[in-house]
Structure formats: structure tokens, C-alpha cells
C-alpha positions in Angstrom: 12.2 -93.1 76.8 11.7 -95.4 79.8 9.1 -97.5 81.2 8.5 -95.0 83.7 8.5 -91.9 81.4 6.3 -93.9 79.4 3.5 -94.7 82.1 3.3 -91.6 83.4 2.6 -90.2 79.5 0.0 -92.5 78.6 -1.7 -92.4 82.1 -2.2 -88.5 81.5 -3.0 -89.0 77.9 -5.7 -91.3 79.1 -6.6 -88.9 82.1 -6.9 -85.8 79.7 -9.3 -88.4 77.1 -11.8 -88.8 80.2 -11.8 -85.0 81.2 -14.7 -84.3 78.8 -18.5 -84.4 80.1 -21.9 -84.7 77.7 -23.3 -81.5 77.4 -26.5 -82.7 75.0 -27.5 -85.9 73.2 -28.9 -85.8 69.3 -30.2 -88.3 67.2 -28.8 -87.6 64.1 -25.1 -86.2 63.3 -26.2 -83.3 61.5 -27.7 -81.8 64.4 -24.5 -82.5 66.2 -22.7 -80.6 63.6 -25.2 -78.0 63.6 -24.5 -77.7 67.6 -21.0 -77.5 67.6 -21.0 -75.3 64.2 -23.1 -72.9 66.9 -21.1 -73.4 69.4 -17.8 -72.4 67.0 -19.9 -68.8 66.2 -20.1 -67.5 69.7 -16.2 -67.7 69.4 -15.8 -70.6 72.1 -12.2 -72.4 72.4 -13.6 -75.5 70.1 -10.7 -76.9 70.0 -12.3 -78.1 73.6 -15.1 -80.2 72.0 -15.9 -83.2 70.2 -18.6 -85.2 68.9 -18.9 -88.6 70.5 -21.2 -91.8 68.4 -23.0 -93.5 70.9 -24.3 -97.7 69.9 -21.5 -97.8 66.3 -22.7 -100.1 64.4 -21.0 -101.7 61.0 -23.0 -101.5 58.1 -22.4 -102.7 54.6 -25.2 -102.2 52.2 -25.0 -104.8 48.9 -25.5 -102.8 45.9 -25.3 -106.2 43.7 -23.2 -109.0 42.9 -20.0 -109.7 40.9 -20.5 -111.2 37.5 -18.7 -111.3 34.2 -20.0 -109.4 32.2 -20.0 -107.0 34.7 -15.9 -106.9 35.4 -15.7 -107.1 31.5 -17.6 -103.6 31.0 -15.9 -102.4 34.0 -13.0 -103.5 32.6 -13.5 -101.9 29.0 -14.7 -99.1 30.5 -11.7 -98.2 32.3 -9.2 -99.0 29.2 -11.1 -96.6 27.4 -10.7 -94.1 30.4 -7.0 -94.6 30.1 -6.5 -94.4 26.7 -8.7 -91.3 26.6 -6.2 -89.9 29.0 -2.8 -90.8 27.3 -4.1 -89.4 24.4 -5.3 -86.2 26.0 -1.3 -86.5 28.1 0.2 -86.8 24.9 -1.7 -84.6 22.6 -1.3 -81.6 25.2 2.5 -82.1 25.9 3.6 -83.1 21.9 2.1 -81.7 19.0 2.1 -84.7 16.2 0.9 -87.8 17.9 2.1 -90.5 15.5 1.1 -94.2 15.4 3.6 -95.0 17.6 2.0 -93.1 20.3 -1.6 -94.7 19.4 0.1 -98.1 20.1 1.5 -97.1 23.3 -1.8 -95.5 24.4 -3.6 -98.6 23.2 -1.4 -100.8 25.0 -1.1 -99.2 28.1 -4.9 -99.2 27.7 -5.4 -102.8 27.2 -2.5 -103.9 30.0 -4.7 -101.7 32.6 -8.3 -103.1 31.4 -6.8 -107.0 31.7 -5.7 -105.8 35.8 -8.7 -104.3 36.0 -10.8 -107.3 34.6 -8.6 -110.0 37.0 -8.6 -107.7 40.2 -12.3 -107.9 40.3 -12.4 -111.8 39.2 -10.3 -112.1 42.3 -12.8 -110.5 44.3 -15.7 -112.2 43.0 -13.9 -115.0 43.9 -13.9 -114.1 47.9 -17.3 -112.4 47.5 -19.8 -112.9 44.9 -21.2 -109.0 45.8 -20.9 -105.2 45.8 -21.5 -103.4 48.8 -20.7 -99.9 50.3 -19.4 -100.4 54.1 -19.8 -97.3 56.9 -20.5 -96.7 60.5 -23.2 -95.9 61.6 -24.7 -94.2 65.7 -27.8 -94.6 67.5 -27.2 -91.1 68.6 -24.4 -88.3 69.5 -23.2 -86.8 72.3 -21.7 -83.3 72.3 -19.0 -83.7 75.4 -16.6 -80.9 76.2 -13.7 -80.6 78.4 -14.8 -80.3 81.8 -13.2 -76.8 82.5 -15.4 -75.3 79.4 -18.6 -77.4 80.0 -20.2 -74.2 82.1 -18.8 -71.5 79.4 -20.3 -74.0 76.5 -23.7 -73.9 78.5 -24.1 -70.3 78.7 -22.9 -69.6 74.8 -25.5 -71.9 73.7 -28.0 -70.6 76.1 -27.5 -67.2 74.4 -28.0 -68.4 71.0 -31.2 -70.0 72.0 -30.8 -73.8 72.5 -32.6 -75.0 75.8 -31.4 -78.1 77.4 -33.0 -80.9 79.5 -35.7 -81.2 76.5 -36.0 -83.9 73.7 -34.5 -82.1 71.0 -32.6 -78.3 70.8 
């Protein structure tokens, strides 16, 4: 591909990204799904929309913090989770399950509980906490490609939603 071939591809990628116009503002994203789930129902080309979140912000809730005891029981916890499963592996696929096939379980249990245990002591090492991390809007925009925007306006207006007002 050359230079030119390529600048002329992303300029009408980027073109056909800004061909899409705000047909309605929510505040929260399941009234934005609820709109374009309308929208889908009145058999428009959806394929033509998208939800847009206006103001992202990061957020990462802490949940608690790293200890010990806690990547111990995490860690037993999840040997016994593995061996439970070998065993079930085993038992389903081979009849006789014979000490030998204990010791494997158990060691394959206890080999995955010791990474388990060190992979979280190396994160409490870089962060002494839990947290759960997402994204998060102020509000949403509903935009659709500027050819549809008019046929979007009428199919909602036949289900009911009225525009120009606070909420639909």
C-alpha cells in the first residue's frame, strides 16, 4: 500500500467517523439502550447508530486491601478448587482412581495454590489494595449517521418519544 493510498483511506475513515449527528442526550446508559433497542424494533438500518459517552471518567472502587492471610485463603481456596477438579477430570474419564492419581491431583493442587499465593504477594507488593476499575459518563448521546438522522426522528416519533424535552 503507499503513502498516498494510505492517506486517502484514513482521511475517509476519519470523514465517515464524523458523519454522525446527536439525535438525543440521556443521563444514564440504560436509557440509551432502551432508545436504540426502540429504535432497532421499528426495523431501522441500526447498523447506522451508536451510543456516544460524553465527560469518561476512570473509576476504581477499593474493595479492601492485600494481606496475608488473605492471599493464604485465597490461595487454599483455589488448590482445593483444582484438586476438586482433577478429581472430578479423572474420576469421569478413568474408572479406578488409584493413589497415584490422588498424588498427582494433590500436587498439581499444591503447585497452583503456591502461584496463586506468590502472584498476589507480588501484587500486594505494588499495591497494598483491591479494587474493581470501570468507566464511567456524565451522560450519552444517541448520534446517527447523518443520512438516517431524519428517518431515526420520525421512527421514534411514532413510537412516542418527544424530543427537545428533559428526558424521553
Amino acid at each position: 500500500m503507499t503513502q498516498q493510498t494510505f492517506h486517502r483511506r484514513s482521511h475517509r475513515i476519519a470523514r465517515e467517523r464524523d458523519d454522525y449527528k446527536t439525535i438525543t442526550e440521556v443521563r444514564r446508559y440504560e436509557e440509551a439502550e432502551k432508545t436504540v433497542s426502540d429504535l432497532a424494533h421499528t426495523n431501522f438500518p441500526i447498523h447506522n447508530v451508536r451510543i456516544v459517552g460524553i465527560n469518561l471518567e476512570s473509576v476504581e472502587q477499593i474493595t479492601g486491601r492485600y494481606s496475608v492471610t488473605k492471599n493464604a485463603i485465597s490461595a487454599i481456596f483455589s488448590a482445593l478448587l483444582w484438586f476438586v477438579f482433577l478429581f472430578f477430570v479423572f474420576q469421569a474419564f478413568l474408572y479406578n482412581i488409584t493413589v497415584e492419581m490422588l498424588a498427582i491431583c494433590g500436587a498439581s493442587a499444591l503447585t497452583f495454590g503456591l502461584l496463586t499465593f506468590f502472584n498476589a504477594r507480588r501484587n500486594t507488593a505494588k499495591r497494598g489494595y483491591i479494587s474493581l476499575q470501570g468507566m464511567q459518563a456524565n451522560s450519552y448521546e444517541i448520534q446517527v449517521r447523518s443520512a438516517y438522522v431524519n428517518a431515526a426522528y420520525h421512527a421514534l416519533a411514532n413510537i412516542g418519544y418527544r424530543f427537545g424535552e428533559e428526558s424521553n
